[in-house]
LUMVO-131023 format. One record per residue (C-alpha): x, y, z. Coordinates in pm, whole numbers, plus 32768, in hexadecimal, padded with zeros to 4 digits. Example, Ala and Ser with C-alpha at 12.3 -4.5 7.8 and 13.67 -1.06 7.14 Angstrom:
# residues 2
84CE7E3E830C;85577F9682CA;
This chain:
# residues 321
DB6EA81119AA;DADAA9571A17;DADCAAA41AE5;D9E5AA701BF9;D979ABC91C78;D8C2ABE31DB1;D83FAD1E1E96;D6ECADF01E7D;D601AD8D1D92;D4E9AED71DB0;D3EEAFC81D39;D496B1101D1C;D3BAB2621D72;D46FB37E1CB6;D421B4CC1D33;D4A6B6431CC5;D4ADB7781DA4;D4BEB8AC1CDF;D5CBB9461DCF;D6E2B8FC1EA1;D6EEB8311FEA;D82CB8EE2045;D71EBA572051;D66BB997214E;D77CB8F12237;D7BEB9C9237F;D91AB97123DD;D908B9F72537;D79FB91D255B;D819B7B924E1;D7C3B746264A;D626B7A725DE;D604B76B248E;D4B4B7392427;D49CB78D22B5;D370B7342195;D3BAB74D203A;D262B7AC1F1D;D2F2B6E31DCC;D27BB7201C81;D254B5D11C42;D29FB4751C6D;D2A8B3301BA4;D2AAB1B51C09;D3E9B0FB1B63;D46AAFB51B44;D5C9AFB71C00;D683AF271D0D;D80DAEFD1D3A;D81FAD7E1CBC;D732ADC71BB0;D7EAAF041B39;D916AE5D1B1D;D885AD221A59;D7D4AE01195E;D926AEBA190F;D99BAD7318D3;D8B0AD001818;D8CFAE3F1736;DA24ADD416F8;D9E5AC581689;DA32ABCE17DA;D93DAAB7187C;D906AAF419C2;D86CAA211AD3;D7C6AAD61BE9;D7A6AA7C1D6A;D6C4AB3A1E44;D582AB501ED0;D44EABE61E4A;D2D2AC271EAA;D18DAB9B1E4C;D14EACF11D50;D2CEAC871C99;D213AB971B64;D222ACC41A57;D383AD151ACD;D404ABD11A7C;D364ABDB18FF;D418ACF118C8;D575AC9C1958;D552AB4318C8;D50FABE11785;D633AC9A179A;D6F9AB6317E6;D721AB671940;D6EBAA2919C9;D5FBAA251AF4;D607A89C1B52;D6AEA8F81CC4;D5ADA9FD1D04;D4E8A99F1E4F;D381AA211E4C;D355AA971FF1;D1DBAA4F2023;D102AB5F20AD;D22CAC322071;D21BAD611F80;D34CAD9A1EF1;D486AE911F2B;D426B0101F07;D51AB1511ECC;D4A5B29D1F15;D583B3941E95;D564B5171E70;D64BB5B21D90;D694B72A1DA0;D721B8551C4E;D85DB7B61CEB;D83BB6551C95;D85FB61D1E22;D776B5271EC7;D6A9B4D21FFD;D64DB3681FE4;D574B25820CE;D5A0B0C32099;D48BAFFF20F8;D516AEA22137;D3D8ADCB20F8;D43CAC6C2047;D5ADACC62051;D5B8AC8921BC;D5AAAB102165;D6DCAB1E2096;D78AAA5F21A3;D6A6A935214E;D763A8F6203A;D8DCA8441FC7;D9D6A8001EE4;D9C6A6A41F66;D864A6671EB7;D8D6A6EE1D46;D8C1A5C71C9E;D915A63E1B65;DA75A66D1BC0;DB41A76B1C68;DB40A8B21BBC;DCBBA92B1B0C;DC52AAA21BFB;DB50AAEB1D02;DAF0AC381D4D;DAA7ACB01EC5;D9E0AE031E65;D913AE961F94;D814ADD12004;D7D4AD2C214E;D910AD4B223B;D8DFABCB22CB;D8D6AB5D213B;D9EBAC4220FE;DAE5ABAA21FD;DA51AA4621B4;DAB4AA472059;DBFFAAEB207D;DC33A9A72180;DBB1A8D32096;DC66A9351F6A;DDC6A91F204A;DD47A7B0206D;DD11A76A1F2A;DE2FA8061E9A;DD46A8F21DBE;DDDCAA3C1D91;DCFEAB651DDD;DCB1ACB91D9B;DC51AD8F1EDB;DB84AEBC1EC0;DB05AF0A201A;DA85B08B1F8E;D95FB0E6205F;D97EAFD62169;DABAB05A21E0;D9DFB12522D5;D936AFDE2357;DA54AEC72393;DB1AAECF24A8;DC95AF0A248A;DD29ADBA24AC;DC31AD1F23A7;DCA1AE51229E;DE0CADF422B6;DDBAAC772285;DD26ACD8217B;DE27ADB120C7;DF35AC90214F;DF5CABD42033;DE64AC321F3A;DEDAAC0B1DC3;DE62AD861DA9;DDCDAE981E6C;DD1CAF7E1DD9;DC9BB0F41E87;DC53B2481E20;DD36B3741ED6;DC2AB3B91FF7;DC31B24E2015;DD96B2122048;DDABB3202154;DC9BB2872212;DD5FB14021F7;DE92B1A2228A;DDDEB24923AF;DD16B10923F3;DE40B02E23D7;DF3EB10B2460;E001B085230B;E0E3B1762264;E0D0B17120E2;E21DB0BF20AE;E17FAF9021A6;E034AF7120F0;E0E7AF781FB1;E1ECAE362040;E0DAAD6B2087;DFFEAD7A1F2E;E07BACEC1DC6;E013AE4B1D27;DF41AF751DC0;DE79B0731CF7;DE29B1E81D68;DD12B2931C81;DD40B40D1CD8;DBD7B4861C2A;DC20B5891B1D;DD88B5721B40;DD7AB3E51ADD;DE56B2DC1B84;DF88B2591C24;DFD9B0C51BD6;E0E5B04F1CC7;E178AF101C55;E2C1AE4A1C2B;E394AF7B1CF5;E2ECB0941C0A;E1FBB1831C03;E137B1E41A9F;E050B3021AA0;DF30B2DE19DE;DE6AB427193A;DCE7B44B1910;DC39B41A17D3;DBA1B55D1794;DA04B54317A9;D94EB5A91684;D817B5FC1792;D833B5D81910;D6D9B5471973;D711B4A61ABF;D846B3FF1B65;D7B1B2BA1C4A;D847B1851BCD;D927B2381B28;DA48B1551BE0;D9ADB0341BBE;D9CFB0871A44;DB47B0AC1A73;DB5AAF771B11;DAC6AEB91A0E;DB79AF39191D;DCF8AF0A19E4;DC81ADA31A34;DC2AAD71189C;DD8AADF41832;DE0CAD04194A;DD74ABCA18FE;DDE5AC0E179B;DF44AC3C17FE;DF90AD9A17B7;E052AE7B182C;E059AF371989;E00BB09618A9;DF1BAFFB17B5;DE28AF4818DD;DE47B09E1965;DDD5B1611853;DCC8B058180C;DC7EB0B71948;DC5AB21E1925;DB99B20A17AD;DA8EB0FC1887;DA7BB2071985;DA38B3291889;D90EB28117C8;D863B22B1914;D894B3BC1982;D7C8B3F7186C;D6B2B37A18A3;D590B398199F;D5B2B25A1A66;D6B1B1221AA4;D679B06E1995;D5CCB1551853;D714B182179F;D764B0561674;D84AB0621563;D8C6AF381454;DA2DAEC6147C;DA75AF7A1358;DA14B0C613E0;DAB5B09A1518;DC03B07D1486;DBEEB16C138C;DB53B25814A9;DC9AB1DA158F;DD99B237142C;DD23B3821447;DDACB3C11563;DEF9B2CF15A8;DFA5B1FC14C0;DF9CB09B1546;E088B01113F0;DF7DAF1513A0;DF75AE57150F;DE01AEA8151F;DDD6ADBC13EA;DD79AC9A14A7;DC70AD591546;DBC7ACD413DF;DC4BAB5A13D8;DBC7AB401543;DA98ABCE150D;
């Protein structure tokens, strides 16, 4: 059996403004805004939040499948991910459809401006758990992708009994109240950054303590100050892995999550997924782009014993692998 992840497969457009966008923001003039940004440059990536996530998985000797849609332009894509051992089998090619595109411009701040362009996403709803023939998957993630797939699978995978991880990120914005609570209502996991679970509360009208009743575990990543776990009636805070370079932060979470859900499917601890976590985020932050960064198994635990001392648990890392 299998993690199935599903959400955005895209192209990712990575753009850097040598300034800052807070110079340029006129409080008193939010009502007008009309702002244009020169970058100094820009490159075309592989990325995507299902992708991102099955790469860090892949890093980490995990196999997993991946369910989403993809344009006509997504052949070269697949060769890569499949040569990183992500299986592509549930992939639905969209005719006449390019696929999924990020814009993103990152300021000296690491803050962002970003634009999705939907393309062959917006048929995620076309397809279901119902058709995997291969067998229901052990863990299906709901990243952000289209908010009709998102609630379908979340239905589906009450259904089916398959426990789920749900990761509504940017989407939050786009689905309506009473389809984010059915999502977080019963979810094996929910996973959000800080800005995130603000906005999630204020679209729900769900105090923390609610949202928190109604998942199995919840996980807050709080950026450079790393990240809450909330799980079996306690809270574990989670430090950073100090960055030996800080090249450029999109899909840094997705990097996290891969490396929590790896530590989870190999049964360790609530502290040890999270610092997998954390040491997954960190090699993606240093690199240009979502998925530049690779490592051996070896390094990455000798890399993660530098920094916290695990007492051997990450030794199965190697017999999984």
């Amino acid at each position: 059996m299998s993690v199935v992840c599903t959400g955005s497969i895209a192209f990712d457009y990575l753009m850097s403004f040598p300034g800052h966008f807070r110079e340029h923001i006129l409080s008193d003039h939010l009502d007008t805004i009309s702002l244009s940004f020169l970058v100094d440059e820009m490159v075309r990536q592989p990325g995507g939040t299902a992708t991102n996530i099955a790469y860090n998985l892949a890093l980490l000797g995990e196999h997993p499948r991946l369910m989403a849609t993809a344009g006509v332009d997504f052949e070269e894509y697949r060769r890569w991910l499949e040569s990183k051992a992500v299986d592509t089998s549930l992939v639905k090619i969209i005719p006449d459809k390019f696929t999924a595109s990020f814009f993103v411009n990152t300021d000296l701040d690491n803050n962002q401006i970003a634009t999705f362009y939907a393309g062959a996403m917006a048929h995620a709803c076309e397809l279901s758990l119902h058709d995997l023939k291969a067998g229901l998957p052990d863990l299906l993630i709901i990243s952000a992708n289209d908010p009709g797939a998102m609630r379908c699978y979340a239905r589906e995978c009450k259904e089916l009994g398959v426990p789920y991880l749900y990761d509504p990120s940017q989407q939050i914005v786009r689905i309506c109240a009473d389809e984010l609570r059915e999502g977080v209502e019963g979810a094996y996991a929910l996973f959000v950054n800080e800005y995130e679970f603000e906005l999630l509360q204020k679209h729900t009208g769900l105090k923390p303590e609610e949202i928190l009743s109604k998942v199995g575990f919840m996980v807050v990543t709080l950026g450079e100050d790393g990240a809450d776990i909330y799980a079996e009636g306690k809270k574990y805070h989670v430090p950073v892995v100090p960055p030996t370079q800080i090249a450029e932060p999109t899909g840094v979470g997705d990097a996290f999550r891969g490396g929590f859900v790896r530590g989870l499917r190999l049964g360790l601890g609530w502290e040890t997924c999270g610092k997998m976590g954390a040491l997954s985020a960190t090699y993606c932050l240093e690199q240009k782009g979502t998925q530049n960064h690779t490592y051996t198994i070896a390094e990455y635990i000798a890399r993660y014993r530098q920094h916290f001392d695990d007492q051997g648990a990450l030794d199965v890392l190697l017999k999984n692998s």
